[in-house]
Chimera marker file (.cmm) of the C-alpha trace (Angstrom):
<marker_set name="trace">
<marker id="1" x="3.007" y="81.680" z="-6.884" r="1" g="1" b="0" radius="0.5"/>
<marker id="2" x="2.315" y="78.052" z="-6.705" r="1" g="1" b="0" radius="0.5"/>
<marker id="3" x="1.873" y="76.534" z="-10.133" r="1" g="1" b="0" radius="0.5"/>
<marker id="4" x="-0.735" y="73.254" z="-10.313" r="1" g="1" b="0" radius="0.5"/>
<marker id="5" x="0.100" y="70.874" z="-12.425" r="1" g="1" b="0" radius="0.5"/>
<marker id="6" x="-2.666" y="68.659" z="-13.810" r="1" g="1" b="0" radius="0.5"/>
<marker id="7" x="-2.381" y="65.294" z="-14.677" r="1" g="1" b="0" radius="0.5"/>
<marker id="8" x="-4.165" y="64.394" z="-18.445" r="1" g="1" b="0" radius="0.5"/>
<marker id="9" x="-7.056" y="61.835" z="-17.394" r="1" g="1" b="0" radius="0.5"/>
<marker id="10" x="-5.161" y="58.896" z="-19.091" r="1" g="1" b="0" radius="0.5"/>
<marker id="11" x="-2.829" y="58.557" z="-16.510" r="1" g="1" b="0" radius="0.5"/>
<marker id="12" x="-5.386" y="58.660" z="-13.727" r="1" g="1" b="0" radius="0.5"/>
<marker id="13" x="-7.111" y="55.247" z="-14.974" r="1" g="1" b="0" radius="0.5"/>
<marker id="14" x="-3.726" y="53.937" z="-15.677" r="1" g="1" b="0" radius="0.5"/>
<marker id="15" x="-2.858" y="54.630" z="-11.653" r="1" g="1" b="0" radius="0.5"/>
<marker id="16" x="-6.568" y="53.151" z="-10.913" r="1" g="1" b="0" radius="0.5"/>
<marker id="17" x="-5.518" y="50.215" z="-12.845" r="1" g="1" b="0" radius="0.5"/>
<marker id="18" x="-2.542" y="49.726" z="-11.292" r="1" g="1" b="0" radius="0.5"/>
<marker id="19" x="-4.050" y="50.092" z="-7.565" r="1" g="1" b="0" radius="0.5"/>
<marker id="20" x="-6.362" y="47.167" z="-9.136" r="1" g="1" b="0" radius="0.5"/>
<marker id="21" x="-3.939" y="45.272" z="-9.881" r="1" g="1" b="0" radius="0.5"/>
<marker id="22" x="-1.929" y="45.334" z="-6.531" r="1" g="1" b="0" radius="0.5"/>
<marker id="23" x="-5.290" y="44.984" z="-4.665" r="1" g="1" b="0" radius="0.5"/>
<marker id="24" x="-6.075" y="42.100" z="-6.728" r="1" g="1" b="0" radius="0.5"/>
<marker id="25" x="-2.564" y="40.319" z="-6.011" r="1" g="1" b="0" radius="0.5"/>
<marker id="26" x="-2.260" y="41.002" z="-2.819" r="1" g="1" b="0" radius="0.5"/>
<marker id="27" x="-5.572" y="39.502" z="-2.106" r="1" g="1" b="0" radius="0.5"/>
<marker id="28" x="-4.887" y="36.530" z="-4.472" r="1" g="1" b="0" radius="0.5"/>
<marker id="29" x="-1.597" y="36.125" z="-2.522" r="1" g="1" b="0" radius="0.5"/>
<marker id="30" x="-3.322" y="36.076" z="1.128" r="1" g="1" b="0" radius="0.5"/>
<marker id="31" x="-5.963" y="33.913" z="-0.208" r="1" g="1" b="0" radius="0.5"/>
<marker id="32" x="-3.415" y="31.394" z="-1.774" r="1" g="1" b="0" radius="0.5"/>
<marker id="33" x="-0.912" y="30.990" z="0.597" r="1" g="1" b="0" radius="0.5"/>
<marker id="34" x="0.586" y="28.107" z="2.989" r="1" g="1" b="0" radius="0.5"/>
<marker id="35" x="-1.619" y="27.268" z="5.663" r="1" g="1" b="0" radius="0.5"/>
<marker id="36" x="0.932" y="26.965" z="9.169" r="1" g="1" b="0" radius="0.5"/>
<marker id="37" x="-0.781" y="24.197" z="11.408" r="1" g="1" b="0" radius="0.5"/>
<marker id="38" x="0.346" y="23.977" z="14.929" r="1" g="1" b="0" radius="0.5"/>
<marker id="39" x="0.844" y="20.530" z="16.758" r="1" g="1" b="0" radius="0.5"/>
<marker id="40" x="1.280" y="20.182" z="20.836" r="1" g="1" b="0" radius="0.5"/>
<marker id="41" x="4.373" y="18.288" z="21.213" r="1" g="1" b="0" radius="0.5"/>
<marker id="42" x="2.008" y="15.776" z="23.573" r="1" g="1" b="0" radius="0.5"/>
<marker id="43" x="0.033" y="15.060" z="20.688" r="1" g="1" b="0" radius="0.5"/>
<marker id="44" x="2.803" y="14.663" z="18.285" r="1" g="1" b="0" radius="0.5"/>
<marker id="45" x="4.122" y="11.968" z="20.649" r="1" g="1" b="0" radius="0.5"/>
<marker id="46" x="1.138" y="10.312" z="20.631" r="1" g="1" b="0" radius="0.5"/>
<marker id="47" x="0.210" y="10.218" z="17.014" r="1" g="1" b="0" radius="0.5"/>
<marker id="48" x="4.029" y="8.846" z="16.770" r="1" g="1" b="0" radius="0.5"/>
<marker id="49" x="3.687" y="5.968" z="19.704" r="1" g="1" b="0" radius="0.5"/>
<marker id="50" x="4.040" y="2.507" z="17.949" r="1" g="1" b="0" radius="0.5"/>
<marker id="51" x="6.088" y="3.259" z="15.358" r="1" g="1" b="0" radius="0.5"/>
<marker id="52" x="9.266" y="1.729" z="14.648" r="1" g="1" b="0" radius="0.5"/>
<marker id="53" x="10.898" y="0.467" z="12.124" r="1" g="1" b="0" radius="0.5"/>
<marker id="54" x="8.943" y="-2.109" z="11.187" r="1" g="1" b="0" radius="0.5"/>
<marker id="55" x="5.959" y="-0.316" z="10.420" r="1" g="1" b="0" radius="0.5"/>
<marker id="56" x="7.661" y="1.989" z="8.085" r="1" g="1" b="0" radius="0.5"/>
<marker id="57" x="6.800" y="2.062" z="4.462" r="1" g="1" b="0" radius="0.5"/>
<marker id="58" x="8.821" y="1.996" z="1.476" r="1" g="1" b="0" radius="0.5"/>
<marker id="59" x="8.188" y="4.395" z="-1.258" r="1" g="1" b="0" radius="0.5"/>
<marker id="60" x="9.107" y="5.361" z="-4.550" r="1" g="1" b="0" radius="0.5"/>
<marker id="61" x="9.163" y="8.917" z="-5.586" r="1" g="1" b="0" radius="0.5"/>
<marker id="62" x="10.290" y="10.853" z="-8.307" r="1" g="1" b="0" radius="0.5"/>
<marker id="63" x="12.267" y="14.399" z="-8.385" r="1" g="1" b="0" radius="0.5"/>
<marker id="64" x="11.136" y="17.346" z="-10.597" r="1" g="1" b="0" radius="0.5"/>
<marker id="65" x="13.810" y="16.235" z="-13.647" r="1" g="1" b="0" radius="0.5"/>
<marker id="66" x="11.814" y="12.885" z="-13.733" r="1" g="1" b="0" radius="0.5"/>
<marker id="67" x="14.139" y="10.637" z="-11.553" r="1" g="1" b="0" radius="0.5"/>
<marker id="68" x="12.953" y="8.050" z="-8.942" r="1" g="1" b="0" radius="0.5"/>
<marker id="69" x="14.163" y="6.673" z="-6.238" r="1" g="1" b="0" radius="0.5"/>
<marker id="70" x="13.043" y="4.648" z="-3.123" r="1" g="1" b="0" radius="0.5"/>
<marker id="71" x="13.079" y="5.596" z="0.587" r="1" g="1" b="0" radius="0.5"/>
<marker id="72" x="11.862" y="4.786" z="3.722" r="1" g="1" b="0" radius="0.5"/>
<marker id="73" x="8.872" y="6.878" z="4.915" r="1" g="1" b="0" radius="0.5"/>
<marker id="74" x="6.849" y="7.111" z="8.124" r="1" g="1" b="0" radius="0.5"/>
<marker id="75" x="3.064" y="5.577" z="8.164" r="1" g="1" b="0" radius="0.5"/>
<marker id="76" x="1.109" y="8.522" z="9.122" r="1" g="1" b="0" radius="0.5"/>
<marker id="77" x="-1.597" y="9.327" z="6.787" r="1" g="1" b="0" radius="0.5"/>
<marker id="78" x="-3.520" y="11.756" z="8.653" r="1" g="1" b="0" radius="0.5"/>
<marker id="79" x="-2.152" y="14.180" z="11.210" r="1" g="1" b="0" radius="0.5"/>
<marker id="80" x="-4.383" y="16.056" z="14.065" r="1" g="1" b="0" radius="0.5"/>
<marker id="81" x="-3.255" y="19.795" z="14.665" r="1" g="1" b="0" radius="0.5"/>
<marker id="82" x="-4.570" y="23.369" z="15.353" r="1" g="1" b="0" radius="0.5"/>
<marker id="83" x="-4.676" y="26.114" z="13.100" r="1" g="1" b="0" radius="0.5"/>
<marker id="84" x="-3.972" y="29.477" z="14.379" r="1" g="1" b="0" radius="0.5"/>
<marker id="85" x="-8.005" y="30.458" z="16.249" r="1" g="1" b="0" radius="0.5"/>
<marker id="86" x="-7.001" y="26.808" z="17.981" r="1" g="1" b="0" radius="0.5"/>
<marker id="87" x="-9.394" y="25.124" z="15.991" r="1" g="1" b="0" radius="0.5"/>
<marker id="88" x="-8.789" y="20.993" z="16.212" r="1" g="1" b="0" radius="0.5"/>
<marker id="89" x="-7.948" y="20.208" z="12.220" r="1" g="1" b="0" radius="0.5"/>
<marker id="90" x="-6.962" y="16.824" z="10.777" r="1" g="1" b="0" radius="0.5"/>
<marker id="91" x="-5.140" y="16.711" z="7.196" r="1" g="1" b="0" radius="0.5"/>
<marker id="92" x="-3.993" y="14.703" z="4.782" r="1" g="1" b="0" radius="0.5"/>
<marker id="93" x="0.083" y="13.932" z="5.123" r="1" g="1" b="0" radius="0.5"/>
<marker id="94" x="1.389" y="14.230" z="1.552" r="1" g="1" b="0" radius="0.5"/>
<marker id="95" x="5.610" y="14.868" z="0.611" r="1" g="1" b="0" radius="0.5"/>
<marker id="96" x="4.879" y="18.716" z="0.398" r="1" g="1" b="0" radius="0.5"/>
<marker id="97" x="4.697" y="18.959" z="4.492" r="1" g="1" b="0" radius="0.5"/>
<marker id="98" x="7.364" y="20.604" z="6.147" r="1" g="1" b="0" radius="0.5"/>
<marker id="99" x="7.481" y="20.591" z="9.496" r="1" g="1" b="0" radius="0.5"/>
<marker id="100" x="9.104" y="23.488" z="11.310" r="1" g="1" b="0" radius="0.5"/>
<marker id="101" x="10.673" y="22.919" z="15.039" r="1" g="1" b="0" radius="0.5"/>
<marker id="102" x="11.725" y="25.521" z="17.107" r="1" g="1" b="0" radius="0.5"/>
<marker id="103" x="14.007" y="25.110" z="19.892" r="1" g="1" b="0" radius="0.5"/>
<marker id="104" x="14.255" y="27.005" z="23.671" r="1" g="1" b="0" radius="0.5"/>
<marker id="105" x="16.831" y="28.617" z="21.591" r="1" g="1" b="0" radius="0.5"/>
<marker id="106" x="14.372" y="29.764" z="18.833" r="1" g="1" b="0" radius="0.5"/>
<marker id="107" x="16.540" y="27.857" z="16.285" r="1" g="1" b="0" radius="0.5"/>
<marker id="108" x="14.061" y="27.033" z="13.435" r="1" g="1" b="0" radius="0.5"/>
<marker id="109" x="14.600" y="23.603" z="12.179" r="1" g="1" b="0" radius="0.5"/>
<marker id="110" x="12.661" y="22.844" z="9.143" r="1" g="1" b="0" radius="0.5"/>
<marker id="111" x="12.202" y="18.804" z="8.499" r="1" g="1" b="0" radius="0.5"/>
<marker id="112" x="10.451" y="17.045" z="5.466" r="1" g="1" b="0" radius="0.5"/>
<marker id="113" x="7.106" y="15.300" z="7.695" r="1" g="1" b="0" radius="0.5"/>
<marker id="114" x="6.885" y="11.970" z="5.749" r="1" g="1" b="0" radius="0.5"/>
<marker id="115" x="10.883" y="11.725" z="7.132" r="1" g="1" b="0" radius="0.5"/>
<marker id="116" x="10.210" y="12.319" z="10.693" r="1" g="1" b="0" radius="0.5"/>
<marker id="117" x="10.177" y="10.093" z="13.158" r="1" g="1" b="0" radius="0.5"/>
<marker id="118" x="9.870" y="10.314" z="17.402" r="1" g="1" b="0" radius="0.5"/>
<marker id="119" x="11.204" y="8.695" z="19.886" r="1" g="1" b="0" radius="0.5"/>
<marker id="120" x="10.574" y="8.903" z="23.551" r="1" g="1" b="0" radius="0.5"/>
<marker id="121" x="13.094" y="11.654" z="23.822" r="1" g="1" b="0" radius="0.5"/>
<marker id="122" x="14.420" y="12.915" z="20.920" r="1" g="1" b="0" radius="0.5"/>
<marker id="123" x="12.524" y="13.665" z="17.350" r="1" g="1" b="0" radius="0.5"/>
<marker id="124" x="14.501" y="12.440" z="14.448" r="1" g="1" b="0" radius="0.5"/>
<marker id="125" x="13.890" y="14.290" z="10.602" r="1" g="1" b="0" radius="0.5"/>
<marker id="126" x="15.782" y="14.554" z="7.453" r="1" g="1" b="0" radius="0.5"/>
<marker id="127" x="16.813" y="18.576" z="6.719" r="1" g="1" b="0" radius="0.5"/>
<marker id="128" x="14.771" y="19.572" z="3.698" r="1" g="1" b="0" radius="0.5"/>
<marker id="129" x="17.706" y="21.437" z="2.619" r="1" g="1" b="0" radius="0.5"/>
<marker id="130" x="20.555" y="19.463" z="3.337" r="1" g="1" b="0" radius="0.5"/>
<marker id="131" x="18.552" y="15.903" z="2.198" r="1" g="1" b="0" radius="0.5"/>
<marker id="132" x="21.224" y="13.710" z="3.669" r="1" g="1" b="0" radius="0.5"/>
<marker id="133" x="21.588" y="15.251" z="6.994" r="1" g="1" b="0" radius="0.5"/>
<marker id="134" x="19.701" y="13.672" z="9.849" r="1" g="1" b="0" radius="0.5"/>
<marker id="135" x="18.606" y="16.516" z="12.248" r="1" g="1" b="0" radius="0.5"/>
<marker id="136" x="18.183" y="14.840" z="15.858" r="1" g="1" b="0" radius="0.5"/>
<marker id="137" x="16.286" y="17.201" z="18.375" r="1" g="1" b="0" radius="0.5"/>
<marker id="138" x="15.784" y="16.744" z="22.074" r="1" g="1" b="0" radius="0.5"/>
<marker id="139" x="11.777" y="16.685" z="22.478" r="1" g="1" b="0" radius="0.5"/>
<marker id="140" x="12.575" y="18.575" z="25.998" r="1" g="1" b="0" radius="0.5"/>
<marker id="141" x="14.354" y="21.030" z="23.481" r="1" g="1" b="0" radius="0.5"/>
<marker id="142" x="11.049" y="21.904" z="21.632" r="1" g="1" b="0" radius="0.5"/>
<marker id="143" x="9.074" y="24.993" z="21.991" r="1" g="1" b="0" radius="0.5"/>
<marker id="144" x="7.132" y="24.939" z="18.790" r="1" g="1" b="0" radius="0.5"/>
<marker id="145" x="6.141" y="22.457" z="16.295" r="1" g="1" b="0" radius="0.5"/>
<marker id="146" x="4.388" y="23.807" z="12.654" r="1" g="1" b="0" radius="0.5"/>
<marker id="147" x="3.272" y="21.952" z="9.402" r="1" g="1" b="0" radius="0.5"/>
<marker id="148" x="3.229" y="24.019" z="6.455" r="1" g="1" b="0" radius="0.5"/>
<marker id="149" x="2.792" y="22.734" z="2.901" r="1" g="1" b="0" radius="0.5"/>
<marker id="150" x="5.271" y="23.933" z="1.133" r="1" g="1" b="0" radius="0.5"/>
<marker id="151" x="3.888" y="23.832" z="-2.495" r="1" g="1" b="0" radius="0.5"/>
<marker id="152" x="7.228" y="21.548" z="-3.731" r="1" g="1" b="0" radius="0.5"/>
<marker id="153" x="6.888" y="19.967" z="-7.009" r="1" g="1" b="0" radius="0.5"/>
<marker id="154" x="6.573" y="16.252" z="-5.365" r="1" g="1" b="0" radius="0.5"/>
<marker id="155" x="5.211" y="13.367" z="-5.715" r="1" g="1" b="0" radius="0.5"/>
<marker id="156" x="4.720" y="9.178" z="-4.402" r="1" g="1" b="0" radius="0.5"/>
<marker id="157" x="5.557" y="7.657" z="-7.571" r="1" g="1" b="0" radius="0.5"/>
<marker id="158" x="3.561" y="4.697" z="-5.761" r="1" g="1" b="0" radius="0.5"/>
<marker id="159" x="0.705" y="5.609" z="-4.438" r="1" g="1" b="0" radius="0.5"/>
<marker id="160" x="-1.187" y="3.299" z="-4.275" r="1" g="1" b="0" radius="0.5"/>
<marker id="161" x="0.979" y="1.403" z="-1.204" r="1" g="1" b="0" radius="0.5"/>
<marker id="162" x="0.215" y="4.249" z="1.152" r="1" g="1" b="0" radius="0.5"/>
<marker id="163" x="-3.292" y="3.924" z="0.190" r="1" g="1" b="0" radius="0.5"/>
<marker id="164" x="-3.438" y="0.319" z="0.897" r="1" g="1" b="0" radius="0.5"/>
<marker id="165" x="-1.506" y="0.162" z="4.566" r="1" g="1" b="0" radius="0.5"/>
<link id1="1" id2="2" r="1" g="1" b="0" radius="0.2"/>
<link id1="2" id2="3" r="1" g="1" b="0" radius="0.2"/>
<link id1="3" id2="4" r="1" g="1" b="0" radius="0.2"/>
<link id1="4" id2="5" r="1" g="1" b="0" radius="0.2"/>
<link id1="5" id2="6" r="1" g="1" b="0" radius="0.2"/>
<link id1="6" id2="7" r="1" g="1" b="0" radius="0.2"/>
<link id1="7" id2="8" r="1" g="1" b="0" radius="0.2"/>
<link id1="8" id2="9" r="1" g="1" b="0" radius="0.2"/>
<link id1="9" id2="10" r="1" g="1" b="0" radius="0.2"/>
<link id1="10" id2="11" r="1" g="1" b="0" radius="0.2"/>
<link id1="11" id2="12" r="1" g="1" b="0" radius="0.2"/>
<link id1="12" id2="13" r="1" g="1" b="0" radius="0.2"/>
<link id1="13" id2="14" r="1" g="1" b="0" radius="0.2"/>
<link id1="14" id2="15" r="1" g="1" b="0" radius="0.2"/>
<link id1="15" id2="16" r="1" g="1" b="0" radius="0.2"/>
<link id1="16" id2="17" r="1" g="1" b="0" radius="0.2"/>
<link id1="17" id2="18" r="1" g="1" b="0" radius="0.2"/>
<link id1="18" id2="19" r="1" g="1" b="0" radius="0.2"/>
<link id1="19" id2="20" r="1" g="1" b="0" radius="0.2"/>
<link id1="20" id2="21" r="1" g="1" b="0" radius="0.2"/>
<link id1="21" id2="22" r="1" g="1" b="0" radius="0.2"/>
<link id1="22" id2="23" r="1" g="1" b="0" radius="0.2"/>
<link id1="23" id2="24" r="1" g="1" b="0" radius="0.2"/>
<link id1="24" id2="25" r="1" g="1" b="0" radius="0.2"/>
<link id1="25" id2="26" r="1" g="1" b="0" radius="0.2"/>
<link id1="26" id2="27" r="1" g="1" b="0" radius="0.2"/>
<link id1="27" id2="28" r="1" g="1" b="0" radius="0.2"/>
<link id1="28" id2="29" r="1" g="1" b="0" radius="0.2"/>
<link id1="29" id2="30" r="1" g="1" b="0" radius="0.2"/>
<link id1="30" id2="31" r="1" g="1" b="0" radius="0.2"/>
<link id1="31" id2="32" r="1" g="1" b="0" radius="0.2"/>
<link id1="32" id2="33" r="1" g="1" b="0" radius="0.2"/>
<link id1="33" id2="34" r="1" g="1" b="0" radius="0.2"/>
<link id1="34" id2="35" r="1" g="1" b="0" radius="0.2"/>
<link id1="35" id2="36" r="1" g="1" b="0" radius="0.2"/>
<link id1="36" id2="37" r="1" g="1" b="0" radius="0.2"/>
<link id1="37" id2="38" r="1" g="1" b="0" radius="0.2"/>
<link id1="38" id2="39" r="1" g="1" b="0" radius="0.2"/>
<link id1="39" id2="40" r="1" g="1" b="0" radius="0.2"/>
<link id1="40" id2="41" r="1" g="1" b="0" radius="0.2"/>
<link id1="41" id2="42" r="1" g="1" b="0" radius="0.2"/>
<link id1="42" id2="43" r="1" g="1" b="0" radius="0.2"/>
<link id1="43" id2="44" r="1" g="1" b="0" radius="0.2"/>
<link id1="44" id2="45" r="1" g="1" b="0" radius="0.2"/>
<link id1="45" id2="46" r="1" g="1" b="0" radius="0.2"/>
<link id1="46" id2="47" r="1" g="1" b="0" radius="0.2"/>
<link id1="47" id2="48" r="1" g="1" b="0" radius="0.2"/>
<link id1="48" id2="49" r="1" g="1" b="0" radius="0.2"/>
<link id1="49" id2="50" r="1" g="1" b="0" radius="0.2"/>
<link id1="50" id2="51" r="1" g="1" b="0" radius="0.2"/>
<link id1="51" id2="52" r="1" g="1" b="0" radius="0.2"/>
<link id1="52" id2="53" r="1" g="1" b="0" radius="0.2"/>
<link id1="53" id2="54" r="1" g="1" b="0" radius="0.2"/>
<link id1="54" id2="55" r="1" g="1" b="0" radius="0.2"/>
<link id1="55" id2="56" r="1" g="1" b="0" radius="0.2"/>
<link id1="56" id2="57" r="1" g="1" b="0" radius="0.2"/>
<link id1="57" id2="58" r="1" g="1" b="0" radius="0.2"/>
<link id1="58" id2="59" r="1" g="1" b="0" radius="0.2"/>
<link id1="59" id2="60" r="1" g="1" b="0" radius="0.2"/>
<link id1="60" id2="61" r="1" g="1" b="0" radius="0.2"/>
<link id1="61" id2="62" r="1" g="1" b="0" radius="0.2"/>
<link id1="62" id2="63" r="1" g="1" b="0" radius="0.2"/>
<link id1="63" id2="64" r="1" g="1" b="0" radius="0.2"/>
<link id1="64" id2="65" r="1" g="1" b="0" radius="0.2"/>
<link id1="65" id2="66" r="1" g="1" b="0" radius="0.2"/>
<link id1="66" id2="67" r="1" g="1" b="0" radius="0.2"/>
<link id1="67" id2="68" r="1" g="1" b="0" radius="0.2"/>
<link id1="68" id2="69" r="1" g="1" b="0" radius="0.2"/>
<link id1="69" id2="70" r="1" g="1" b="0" radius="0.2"/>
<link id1="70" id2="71" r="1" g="1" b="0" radius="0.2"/>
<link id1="71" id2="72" r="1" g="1" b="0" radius="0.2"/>
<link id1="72" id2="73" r="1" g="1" b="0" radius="0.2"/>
<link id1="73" id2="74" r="1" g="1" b="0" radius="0.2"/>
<link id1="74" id2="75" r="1" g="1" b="0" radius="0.2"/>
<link id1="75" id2="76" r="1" g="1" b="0" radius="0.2"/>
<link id1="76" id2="77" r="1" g="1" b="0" radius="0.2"/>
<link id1="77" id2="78" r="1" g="1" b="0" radius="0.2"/>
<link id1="78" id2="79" r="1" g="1" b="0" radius="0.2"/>
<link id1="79" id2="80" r="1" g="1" b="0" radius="0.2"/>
<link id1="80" id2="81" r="1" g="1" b="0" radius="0.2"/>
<link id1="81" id2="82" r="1" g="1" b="0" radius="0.2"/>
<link id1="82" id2="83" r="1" g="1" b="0" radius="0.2"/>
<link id1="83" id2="84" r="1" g="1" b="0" radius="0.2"/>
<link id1="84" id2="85" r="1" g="1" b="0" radius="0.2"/>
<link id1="85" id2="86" r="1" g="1" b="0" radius="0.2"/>
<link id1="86" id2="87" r="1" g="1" b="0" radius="0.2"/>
<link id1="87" id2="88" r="1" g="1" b="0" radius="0.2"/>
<link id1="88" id2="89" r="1" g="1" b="0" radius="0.2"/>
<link id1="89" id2="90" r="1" g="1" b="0" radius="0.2"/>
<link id1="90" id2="91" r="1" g="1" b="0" radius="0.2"/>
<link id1="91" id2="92" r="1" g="1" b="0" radius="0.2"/>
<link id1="92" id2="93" r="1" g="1" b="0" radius="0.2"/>
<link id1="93" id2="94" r="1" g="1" b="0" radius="0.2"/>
<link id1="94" id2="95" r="1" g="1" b="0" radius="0.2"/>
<link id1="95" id2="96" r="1" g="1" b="0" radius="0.2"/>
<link id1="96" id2="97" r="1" g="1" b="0" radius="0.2"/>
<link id1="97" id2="98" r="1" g="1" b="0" radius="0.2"/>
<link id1="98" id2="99" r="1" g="1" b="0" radius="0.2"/>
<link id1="99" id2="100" r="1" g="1" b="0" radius="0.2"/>
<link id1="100" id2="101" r="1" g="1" b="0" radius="0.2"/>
<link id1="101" id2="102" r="1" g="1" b="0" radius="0.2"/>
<link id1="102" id2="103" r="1" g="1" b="0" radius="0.2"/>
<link id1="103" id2="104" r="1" g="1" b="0" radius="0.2"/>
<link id1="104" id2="105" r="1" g="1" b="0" radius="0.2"/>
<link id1="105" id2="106" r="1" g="1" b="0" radius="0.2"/>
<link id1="106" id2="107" r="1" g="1" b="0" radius="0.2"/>
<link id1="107" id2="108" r="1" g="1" b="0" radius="0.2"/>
<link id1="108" id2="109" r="1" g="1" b="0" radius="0.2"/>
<link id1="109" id2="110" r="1" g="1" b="0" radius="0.2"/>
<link id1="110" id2="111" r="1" g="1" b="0" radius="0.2"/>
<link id1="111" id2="112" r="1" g="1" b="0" radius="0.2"/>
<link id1="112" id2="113" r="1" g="1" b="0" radius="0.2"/>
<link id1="113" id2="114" r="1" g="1" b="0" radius="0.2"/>
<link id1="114" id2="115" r="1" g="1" b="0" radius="0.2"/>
<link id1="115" id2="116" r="1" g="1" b="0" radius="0.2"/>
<link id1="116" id2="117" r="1" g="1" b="0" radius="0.2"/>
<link id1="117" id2="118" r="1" g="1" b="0" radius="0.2"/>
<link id1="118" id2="119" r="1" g="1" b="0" radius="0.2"/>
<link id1="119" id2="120" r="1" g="1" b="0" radius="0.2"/>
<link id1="120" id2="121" r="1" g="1" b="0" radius="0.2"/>
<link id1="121" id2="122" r="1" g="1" b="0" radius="0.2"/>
<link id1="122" id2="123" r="1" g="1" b="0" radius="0.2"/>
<link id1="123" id2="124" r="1" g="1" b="0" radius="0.2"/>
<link id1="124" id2="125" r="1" g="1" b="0" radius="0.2"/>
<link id1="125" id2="126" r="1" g="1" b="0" radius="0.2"/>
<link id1="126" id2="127" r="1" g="1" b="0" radius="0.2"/>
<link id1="127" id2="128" r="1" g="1" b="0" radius="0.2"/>
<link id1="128" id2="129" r="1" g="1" b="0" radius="0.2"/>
<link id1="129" id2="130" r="1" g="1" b="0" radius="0.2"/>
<link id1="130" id2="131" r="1" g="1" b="0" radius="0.2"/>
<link id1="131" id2="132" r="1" g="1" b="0" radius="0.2"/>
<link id1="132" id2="133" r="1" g="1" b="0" radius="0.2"/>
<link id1="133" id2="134" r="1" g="1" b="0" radius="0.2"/>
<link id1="134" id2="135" r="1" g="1" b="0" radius="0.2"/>
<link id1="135" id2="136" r="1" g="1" b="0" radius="0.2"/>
<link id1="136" id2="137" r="1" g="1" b="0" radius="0.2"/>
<link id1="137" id2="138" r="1" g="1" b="0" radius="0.2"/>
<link id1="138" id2="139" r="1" g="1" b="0" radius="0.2"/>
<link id1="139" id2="140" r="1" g="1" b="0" radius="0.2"/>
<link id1="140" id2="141" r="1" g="1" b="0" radius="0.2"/>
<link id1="141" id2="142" r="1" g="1" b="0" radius="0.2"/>
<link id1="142" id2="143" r="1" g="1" b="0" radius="0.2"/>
<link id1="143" id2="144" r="1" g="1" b="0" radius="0.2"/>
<link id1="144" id2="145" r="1" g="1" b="0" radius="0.2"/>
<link id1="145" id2="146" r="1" g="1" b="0" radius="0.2"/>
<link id1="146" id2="147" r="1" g="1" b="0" radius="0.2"/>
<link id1="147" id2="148" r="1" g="1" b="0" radius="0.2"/>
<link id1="148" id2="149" r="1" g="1" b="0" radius="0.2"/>
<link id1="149" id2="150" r="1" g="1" b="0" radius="0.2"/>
<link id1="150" id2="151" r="1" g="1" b="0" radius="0.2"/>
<link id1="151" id2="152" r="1" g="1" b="0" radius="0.2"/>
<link id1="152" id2="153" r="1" g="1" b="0" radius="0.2"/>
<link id1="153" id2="154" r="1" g="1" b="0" radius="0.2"/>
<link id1="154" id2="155" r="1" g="1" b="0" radius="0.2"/>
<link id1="155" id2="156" r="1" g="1" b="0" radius="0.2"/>
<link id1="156" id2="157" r="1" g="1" b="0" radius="0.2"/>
<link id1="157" id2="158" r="1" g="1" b="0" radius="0.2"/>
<link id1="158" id2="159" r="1" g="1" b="0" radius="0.2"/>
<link id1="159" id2="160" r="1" g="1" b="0" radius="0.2"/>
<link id1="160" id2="161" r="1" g="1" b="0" radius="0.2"/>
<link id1="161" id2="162" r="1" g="1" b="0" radius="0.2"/>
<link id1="162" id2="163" r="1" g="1" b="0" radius="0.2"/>
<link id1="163" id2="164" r="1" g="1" b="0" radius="0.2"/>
<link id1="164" id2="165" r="1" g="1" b="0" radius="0.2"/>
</marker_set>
């Protein structure tokens, strides 16, 4: 003989809750999360063309304990891409980019944006894990180039000098 066992109703709607509750986060996690933007290495070599050291702008910026410090930080304040349906989209460069370059290799490199700079054959970047490593990659090298915000605690202590270049 088989025996049922029945479950007292209590712990049904505390399983229905739970389901809620995943559905709910799950949801609130796709909804929420980091936007990958694709740029065509052509077009990263274009927005790029005409800057050299010169036209690179000095910037103060603080760390999440409070400290600041100044660096050196390409000029681009708005960056053409494609989001995944190919769809042309411009946004707004800020320190939370990361830029992600893979290689013919499928090496994943990924590279704080405001630290990046391109030259006619190799794309320069400071590791955004290793801060004072300089990652130098052959643009012939390059497969695939993301942006991704990645939601650091960052930011321009000076703002107001990007907004006024």
């Amino acid at each position: 003989m088989h025996q049922i066992l029945l479950l007292p109703q209590s712990i049904s709607k505390s399983r229905k809750i739970v389901y809620n509750f995943l559905v709910s986060l799950f949801i609130f996690l796709c909804v929420c999360s980091c936007a990958t933007y694709q740029i065509p290495l052509e077009s990263l070599k274009l927005q790029f063309a005409g800057i050299d050291s010169s036209k690179l702008v000095n910037i103060i910026a603080a760390d999440r304990r409070g400290d600041e410090y100044s660096f050196l930080i390409n000029p681009i304040k708005i960056l053409k891409c494609i989001d995944n349906d190919n769809n042309p989209m411009i946004i707004r460069t800020n320190p939370k980019l990361m830029m992600i370059v893979t290689d013919k290799n499928n090496n994943k490199t990924k590279l704080g944006f405001d630290r990046v700079f391109v030259s006619s054959a190799y794309l320069y970047g400071q590791s955004l894990f290793l801060p004072e490593i300089i990652k130098v990659i052959p643009l012939e090298d390059i497969v695939k180039i993301q942006i991704q915000d990645d939601r650091r605690k960052f930011e321009y202590g000076n703002v107001e000098i990007l907004n006024n270049n």
